[in-house]
C-alpha positions in Angstrom: 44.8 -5.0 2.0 44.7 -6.1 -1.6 44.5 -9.7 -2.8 44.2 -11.9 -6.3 41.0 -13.5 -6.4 39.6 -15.7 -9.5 37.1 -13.5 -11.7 33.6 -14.3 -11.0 31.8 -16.6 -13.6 29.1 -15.2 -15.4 25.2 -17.0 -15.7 23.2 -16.9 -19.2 21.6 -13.4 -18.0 24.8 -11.8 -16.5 27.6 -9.3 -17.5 31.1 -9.6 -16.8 31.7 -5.8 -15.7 35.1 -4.4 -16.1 35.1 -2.3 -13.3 36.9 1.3 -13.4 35.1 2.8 -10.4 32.9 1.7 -7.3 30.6 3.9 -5.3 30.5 3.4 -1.6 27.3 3.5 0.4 25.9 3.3 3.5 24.3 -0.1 2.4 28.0 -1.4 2.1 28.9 -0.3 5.6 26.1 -2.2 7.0 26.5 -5.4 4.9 29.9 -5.0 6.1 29.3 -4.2 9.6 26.6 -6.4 10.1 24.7 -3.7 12.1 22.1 -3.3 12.8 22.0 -7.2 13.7 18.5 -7.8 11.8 21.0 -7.4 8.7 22.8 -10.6 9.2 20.2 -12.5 8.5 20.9 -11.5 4.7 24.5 -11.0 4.6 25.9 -13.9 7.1 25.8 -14.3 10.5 28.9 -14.7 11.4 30.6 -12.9 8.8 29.6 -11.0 5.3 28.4 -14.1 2.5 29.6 -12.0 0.0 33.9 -11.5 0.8 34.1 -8.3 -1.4 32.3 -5.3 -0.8 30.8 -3.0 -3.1 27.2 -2.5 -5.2 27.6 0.3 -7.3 29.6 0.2 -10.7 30.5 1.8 -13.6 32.7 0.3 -16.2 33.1 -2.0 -19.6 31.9 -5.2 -20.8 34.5 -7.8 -20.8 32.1 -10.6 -21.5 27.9 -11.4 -21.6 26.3 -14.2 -21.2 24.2 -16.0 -23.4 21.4 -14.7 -23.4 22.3 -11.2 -22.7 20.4 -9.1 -25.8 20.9 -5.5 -24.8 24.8 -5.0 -24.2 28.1 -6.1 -26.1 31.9 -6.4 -25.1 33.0 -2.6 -24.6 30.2 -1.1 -24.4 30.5 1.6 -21.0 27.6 0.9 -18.3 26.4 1.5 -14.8 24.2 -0.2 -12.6 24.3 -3.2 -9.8 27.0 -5.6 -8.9 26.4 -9.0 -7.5 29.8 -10.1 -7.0 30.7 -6.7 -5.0 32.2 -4.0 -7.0 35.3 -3.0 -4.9 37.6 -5.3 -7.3 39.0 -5.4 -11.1 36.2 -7.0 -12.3 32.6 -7.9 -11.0 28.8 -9.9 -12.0 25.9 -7.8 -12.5 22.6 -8.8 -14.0 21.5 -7.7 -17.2 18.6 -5.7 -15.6 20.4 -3.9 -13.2 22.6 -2.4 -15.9 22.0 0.4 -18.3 24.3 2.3 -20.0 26.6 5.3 -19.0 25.3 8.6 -19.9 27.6 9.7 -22.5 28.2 13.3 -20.6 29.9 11.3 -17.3 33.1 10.1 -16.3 33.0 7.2 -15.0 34.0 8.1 -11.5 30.2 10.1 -12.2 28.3 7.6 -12.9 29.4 5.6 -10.3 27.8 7.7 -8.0 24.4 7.4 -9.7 23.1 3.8 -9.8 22.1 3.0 -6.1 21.6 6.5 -4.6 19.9 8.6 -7.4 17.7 5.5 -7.7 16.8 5.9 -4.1 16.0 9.3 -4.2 14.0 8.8 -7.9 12.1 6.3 -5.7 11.5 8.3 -2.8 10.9 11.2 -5.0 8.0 9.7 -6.6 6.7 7.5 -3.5 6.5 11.0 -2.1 3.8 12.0 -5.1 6.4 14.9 -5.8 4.6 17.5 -8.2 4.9 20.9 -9.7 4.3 23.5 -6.7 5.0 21.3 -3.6 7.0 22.1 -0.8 9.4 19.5 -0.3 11.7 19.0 2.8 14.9 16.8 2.2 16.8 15.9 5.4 20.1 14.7 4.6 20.3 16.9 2.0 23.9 17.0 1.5 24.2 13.6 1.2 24.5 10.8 -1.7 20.7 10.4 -1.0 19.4 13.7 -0.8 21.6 15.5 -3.6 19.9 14.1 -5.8 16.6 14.1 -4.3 16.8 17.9 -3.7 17.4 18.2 -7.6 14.8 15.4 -8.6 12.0 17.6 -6.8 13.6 20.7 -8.3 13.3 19.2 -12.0 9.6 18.3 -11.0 8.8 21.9 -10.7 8.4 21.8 -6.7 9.9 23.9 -4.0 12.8 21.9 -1.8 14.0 22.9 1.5 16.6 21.2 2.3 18.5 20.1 5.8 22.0 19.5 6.3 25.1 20.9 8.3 26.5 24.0 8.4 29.6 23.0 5.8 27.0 21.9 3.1 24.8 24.5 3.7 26.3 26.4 -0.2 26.1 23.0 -1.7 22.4 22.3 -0.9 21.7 26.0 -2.5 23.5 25.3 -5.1 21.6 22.1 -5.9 18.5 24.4 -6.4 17.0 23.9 -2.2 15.2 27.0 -2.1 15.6 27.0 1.4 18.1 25.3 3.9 17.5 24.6 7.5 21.1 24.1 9.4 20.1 21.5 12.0 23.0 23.0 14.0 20.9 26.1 14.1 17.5 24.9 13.8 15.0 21.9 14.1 12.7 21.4 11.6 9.8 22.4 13.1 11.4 26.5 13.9 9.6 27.7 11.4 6.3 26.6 11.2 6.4 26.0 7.5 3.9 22.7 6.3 5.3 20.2 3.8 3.4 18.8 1.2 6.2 15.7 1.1 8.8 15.0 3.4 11.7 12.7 2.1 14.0 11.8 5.6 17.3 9.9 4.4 18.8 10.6 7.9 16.6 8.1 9.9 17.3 10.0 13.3 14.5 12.0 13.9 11.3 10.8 15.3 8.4 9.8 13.5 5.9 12.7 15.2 8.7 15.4 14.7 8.2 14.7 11.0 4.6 14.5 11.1 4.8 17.9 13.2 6.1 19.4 9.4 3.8 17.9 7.2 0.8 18.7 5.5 -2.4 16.5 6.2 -2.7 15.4 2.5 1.2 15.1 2.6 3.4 12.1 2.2 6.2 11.0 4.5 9.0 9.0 2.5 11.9 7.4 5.0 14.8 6.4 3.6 17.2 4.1 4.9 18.3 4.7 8.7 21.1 2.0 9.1 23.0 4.1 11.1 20.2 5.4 13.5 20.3 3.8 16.8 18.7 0.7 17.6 21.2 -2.4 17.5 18.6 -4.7 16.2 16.9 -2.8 13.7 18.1 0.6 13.3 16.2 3.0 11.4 14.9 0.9 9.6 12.3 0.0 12.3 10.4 3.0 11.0 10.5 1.9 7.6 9.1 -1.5 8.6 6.6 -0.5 10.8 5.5 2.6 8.0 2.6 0.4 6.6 1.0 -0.2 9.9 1.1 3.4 11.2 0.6 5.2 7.8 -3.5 5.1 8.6 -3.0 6.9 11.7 -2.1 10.2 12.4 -1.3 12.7 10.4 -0.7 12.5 6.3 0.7 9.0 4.5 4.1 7.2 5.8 5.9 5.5 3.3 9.4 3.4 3.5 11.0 4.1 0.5 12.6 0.9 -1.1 14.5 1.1 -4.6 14.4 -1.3 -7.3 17.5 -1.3 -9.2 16.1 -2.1 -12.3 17.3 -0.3 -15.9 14.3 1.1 -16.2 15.1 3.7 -13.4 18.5 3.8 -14.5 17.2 4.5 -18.3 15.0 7.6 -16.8 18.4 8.9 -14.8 20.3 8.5 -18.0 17.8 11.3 -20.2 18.5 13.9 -16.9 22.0 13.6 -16.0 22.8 13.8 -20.4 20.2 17.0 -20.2 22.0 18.6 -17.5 18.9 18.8 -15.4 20.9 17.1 -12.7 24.6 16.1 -11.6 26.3 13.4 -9.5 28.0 15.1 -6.2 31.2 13.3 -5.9 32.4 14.1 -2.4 36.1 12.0 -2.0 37.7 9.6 -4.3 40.0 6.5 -2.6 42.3 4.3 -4.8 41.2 0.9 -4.8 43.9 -0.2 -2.3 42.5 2.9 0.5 38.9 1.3 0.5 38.8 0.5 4.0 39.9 4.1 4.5 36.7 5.1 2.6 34.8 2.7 4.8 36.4 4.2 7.7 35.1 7.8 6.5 31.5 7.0 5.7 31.0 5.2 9.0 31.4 8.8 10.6 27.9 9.2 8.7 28.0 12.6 7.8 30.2 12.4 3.7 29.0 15.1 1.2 27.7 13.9 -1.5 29.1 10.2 -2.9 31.9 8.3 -2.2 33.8 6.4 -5.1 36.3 4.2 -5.7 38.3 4.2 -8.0 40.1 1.1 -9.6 41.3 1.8 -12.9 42.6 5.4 -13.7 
């Protein structure tokens, strides 16, 4: 259900984004959902501190603050919203903006600013070079399409795991290899990893660590929707710095920082061609809680977006 609320004000370092589409993400769901339950401790208790949902954007400037240097009123950009994205018009923060690659729609680039990061980060937390086998669970996902072609640009060799109905898409991507996980574990082949980058957050940490190389890196990725109702997957994540010395190869949780300097590095590939934005389905504005609805089934191809102006 749709409903008029005032436009947010802007600070000295903020942009008043007109907002043309919104990319949905598991990190909405769980702000939203407020599971696993260690969430609410950031997004409200009781219910979400921020009423509208939404992180990713891409749209115009309607208005900068005062000490905003880099962008101007009309000028096309994509980043981070404060003030949730789902909505006409939405607060980011000048460095968490950057501007749209001239090549994209905007329904694109809305699909770029919090899950390429991700995988950019995971990608090089991963010490992803030229020649490395990399395994990519998740890889039909907002996530891990762009972490299969990240590792693909870098020269190394991705494998990547998914269901059977993304199995063409992954290829397509440039995996090398893909493991249907209705088929096969990860482990049928006997094949060592030098990084593994697990956006799915449902497999245990010594499966993983059964695939990968001793000098490898183990990159996990968010996990909100593996089981655990107080921390999910993100347990793993947590607990990666105290188990990384142990055992076998280097465990890393895989944080992104939203900044547009990671943005600005996106930008030069996704103009170059040397990767693309996977947009799965599209919802008008008014069906978001029918996209919602969809990406809690945890399995969407590619990105979600909404769309608010056409």
């Amino acid at each position: 259900m749709l409903r008029d609320v005032a436009a947010p004000e802007i600070g000295p370092g903020e942009v008043l984004v007109e907002v043309h589409a919104a990319g949905a993400d598991p990190g909405v769901w769980i702000m939203m959902s407020g599971r696993p339950l260690a969430v609410r401790l950031a997004a409200g208790v009781k219910q979400p501190r921020q009423p509208v949902l939404g992180r990713a954007v891409a749209g115009v400037v309607a208005a900068v603050g005062s000490k905003v240097t880099r962008f101007r009123t009309g000028d096309q950009v994509y980043g981070t919203a404060e003030s949730g994205s789902f909505a006409e018009f939405t607060r980011a923060r000048e460095r968490r903006l950057a501007r749209m690659p001239a090549n994209l729609t905007f329904e694109q680039a809305a699909a770029v600013p919090i899950s390429a990061v991700t995988a950019l980060q995971a990608i090089k937390d991963a010490r992803v070079r030229a020649g490395h086998r990399v395994l990519v669970i998740g890889a039909g996902g907002g996530v891990g399409t762009y972490a299969v072609q990240l590792a693909k640009q870098r020269g190394a060799i991705p494998t990547g795991v998914c269901g059977p109905a993304k199995v063409s898409l992954v290829r397509s991507l440039g995996a090398t290899d893909v493991i249907d996980y209705s088929q096969h574990e990860i482990d049928a082949h006997g094949v060592l990893y030098d990084a593994v980058i697990d956006t799915a957050g449902n497999r245990p940490l010594s499966l993983l660590r059964r695939v990968i190389a001793p000098t490898g890196v183990i990159a996990l990725v968010g996990g909100g929707h593996a089981k655990g109702a107080i921390l999910g997957g993100f347990g793993r994540q947590l607990a990666a710095p105290l188990i990384s010395p142990f055992g076998r190869a280097r465990v890393t949780g895989v944080t992104a920082r939203e900044q547009h300097g990671d943005l600005d590095e996106l930008t030069g590939l996704l103009e170059s061609g040397a990767i693309t934005p996977v947009v799965g389905r599209t919802y008008p504005l008014a069906e978001a809680a029918d996209a919602m609805r969809y990406l809690e089934e945890g399995h969407p191809t590619g990105k979600i977006i909404i769309l608010v102006r056409r």
